[in-house]
N, C-alpha and C positions, 0 to 999 in steps of 0.2 A: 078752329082747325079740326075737321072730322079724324075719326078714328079707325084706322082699314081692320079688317080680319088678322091682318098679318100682323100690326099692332098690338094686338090681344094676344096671337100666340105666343109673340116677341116676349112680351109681358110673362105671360105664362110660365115660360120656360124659365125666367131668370127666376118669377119668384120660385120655382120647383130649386134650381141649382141652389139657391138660399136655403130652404126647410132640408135640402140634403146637408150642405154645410154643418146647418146645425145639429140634426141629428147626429152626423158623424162627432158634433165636438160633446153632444151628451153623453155618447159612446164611452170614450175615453177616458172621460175623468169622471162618471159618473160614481156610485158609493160602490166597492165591493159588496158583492154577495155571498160567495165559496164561503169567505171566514164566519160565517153568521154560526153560534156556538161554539166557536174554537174559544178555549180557553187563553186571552193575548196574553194574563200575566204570567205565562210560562216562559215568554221569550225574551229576550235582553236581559237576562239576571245576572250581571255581573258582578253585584254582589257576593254571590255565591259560587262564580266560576272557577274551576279548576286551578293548579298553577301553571300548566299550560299558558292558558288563555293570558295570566294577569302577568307571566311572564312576557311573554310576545307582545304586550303592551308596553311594559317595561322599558323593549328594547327599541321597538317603534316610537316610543317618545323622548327617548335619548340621539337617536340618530336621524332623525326626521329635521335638518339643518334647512335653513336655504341654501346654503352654500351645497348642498349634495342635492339638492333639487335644483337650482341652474345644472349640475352637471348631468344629473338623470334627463334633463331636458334635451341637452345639447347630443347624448347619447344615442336621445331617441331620434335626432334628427338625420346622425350618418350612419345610422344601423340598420341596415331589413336583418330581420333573424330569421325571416323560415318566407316559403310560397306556398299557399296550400287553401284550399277549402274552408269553408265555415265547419260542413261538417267532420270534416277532418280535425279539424282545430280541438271539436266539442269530444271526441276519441281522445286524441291524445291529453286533453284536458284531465280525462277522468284519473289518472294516477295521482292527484292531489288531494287532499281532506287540509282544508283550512283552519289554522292554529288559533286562530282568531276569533269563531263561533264558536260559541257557549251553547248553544242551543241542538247542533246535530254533528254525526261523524259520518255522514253518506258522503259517498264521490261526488264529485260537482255535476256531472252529467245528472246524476237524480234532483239534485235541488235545481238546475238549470229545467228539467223538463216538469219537475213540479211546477216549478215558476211558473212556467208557456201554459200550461194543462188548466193551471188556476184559473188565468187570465183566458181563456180558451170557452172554458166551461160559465165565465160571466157573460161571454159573448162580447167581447170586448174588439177592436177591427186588429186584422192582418197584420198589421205594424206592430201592436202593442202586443201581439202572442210570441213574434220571431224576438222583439228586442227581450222577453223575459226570457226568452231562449238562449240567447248571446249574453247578456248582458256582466255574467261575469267571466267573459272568454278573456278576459285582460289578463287573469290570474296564470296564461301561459308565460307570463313575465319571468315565474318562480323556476321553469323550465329551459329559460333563453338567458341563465346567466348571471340572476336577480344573487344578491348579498344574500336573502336571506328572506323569510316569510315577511318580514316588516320593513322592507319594502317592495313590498306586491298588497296583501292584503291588509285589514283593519279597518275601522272609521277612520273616515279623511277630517284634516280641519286645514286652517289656513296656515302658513308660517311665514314669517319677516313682521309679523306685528303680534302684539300680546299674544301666548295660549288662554284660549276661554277655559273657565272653569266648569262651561257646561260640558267640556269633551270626557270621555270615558276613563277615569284614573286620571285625574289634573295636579295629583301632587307629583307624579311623576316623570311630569316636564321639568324638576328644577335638574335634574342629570343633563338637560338641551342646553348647549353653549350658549343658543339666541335666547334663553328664557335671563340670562344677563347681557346680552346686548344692549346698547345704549340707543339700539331705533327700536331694533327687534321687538324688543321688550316694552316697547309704548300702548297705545289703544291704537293709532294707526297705523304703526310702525313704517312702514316705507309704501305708504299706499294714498291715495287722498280719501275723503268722506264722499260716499255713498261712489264711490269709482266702476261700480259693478263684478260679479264675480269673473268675465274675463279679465279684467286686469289685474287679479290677485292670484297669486300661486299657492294650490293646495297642496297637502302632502300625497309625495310622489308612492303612486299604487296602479292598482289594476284600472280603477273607473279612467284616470287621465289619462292612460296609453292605452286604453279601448278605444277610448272617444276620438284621439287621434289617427288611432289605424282605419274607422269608421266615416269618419268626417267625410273624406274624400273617395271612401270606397265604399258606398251604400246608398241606396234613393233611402231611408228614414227618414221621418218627419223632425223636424227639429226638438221635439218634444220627446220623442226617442231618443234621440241622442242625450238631451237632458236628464232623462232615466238611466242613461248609461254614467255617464257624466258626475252626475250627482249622487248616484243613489247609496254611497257608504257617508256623506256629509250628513250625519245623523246631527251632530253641533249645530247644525243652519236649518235643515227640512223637519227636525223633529223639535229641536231642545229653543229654537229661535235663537239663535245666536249669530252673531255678524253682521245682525240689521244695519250697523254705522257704516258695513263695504257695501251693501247692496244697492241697486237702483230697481227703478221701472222696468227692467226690458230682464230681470232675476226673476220679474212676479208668475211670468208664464213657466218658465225653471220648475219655478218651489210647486206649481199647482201640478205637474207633469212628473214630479218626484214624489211627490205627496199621492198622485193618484197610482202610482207603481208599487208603492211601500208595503202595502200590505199582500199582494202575490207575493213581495219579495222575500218577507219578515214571517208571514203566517201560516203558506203552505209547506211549510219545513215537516217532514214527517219520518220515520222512522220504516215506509214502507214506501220501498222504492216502484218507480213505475215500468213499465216491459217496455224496453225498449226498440226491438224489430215492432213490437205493436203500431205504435207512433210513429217511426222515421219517416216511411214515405209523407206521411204528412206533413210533417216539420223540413223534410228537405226539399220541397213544393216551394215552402215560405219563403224558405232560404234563396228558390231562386227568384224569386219573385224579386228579394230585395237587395241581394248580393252578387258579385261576377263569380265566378268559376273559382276564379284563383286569387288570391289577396295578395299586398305584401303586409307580413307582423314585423 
């Protein structure tokens, strides 16, 4: 069967949409650059942290239940708290300094545009500069009526089956009613082997009530949303823990978390960035991937 001219373009064109493909997926998860000289063992020393810090842990691993997590859940289903803008959101955002980080005392709005700036400055695509952007706008939780800092922020882990001892201060899960539960308390506890992180319930914070207000109100790539999703799961993206929940369809998850981690972790700095400088650019992004008006 001969082969027409139009054959060849045909040809052409798909292998082009292919080498785009992959470019954009070298993009993405390719190595960071920004951190190259940053000193990392400065960051996560919680050894050393504050009582602040070892406080707010304290009290997030005593009351981090399931039973208050079905209800934070059911909460978040007959609730809108507010209508408003991304950037709106990332304003009113900034009257918070999280009890939780060991590592800086800047407003969110500065560690949120360090984040984008990082990821901006590697040359990383559109998506992955606005999600460091947003990514911890869930922390308006603390704002809309939240108990308390511990449950909005901190590292997330699983709950209704064993506390790992990889999670941050693991002795002070024995205050957790489930850490004696007679399922809670198992290796699987109410969950089956390798079921996947959707059907396991994290502890209730900013990353799962972002990813929900997001899901359905944002074109992000599913690997954004897993940045959003995941990226306080330090116990499973850093420490490898939970391998027995996870499956096949987590592996893209961990590599989209793992490639976020260090804008997230590393551009932490003590000198914030100008912000009339940036906005029109990052409110561009914004519209690029978000409506007008959300419901939180």
């Amino acid at each position: 069967m001969s082969t027409t001219f139009n054959d060849f373009d045909a040809i052409s064109d798909a292998v082009d949409r292919v080498n785009i493909l992959k470019a954009s997926t070298i993009v993405w998860d390719s190595k960071s650059e920004f951190d190259k000289g940053v000193d990392k063992t400065r960051f996560r020393q919680y050894s050393d942290a504050c009582d602040r810090v070892k406080g707010f842990y304290q009290e997030q691993h005593e009351k981090q239940t399931v039973q208050y997590n079905i209800e934070a859940r059911e909460n978040l289903k007959n609730t809108v708290r507010a209508r408003m803008g991304v950037w709106e959101a990332l304003e009113l955002l900034n009257t918070l300094v999280d009890e939780s980080d060991p590592d800086i005392d800047l407003s969110q709005i500065d560690h949120l545009l360090q984040t984008a700036e990082s990821i901006r400055r590697d040359g990383k695509p559109e998506w992955m500069q606005v999600t460091g952007l947003v990514h911890d706008l869930g922390k308006l939780l603390f704002l809309f009526g939240s108990e308390g800092q511990w449950d909005v922020v901190g590292d997330t882990f699983v709950v209704g089956c064993r506390f790992s001892d990889r999670i941050i201060y693991p002795e002070t899960f024995k205050a957790n009613s489930d850490a004696s539960h007679p399922v809670y308390s198992t290796e699987y506890g109410m969950y089956q082997p390798h079921c996947g992180l959707d059907n396991v319930m994290l502890s209730w914070g900013h990353d799962e009530y972002l990813y929900n207000v997001f899901k359905d109100q944002s074109s992000l790539p599913k690997e954004g949303l897993a940045m959003i999703r995941y990226h306080s799961f330090y116990p499973w993206h850093r420490e490898g823990a939970y391998c027995h929940l996870t499956n096949e369809e987590d592996e893209t998850s961990l590599a989209a978390v793992q490639a976020f981690n260090p804008y997230d972790l590393y551009s932490k700095s003590d000198t914030p960035i100008d912000v009339e400088a940036v906005k029109p650019y990052y409110q561009g992004l914004i519209a690029k991937f978000f409506p007008p008006i959300l419901n939180w």
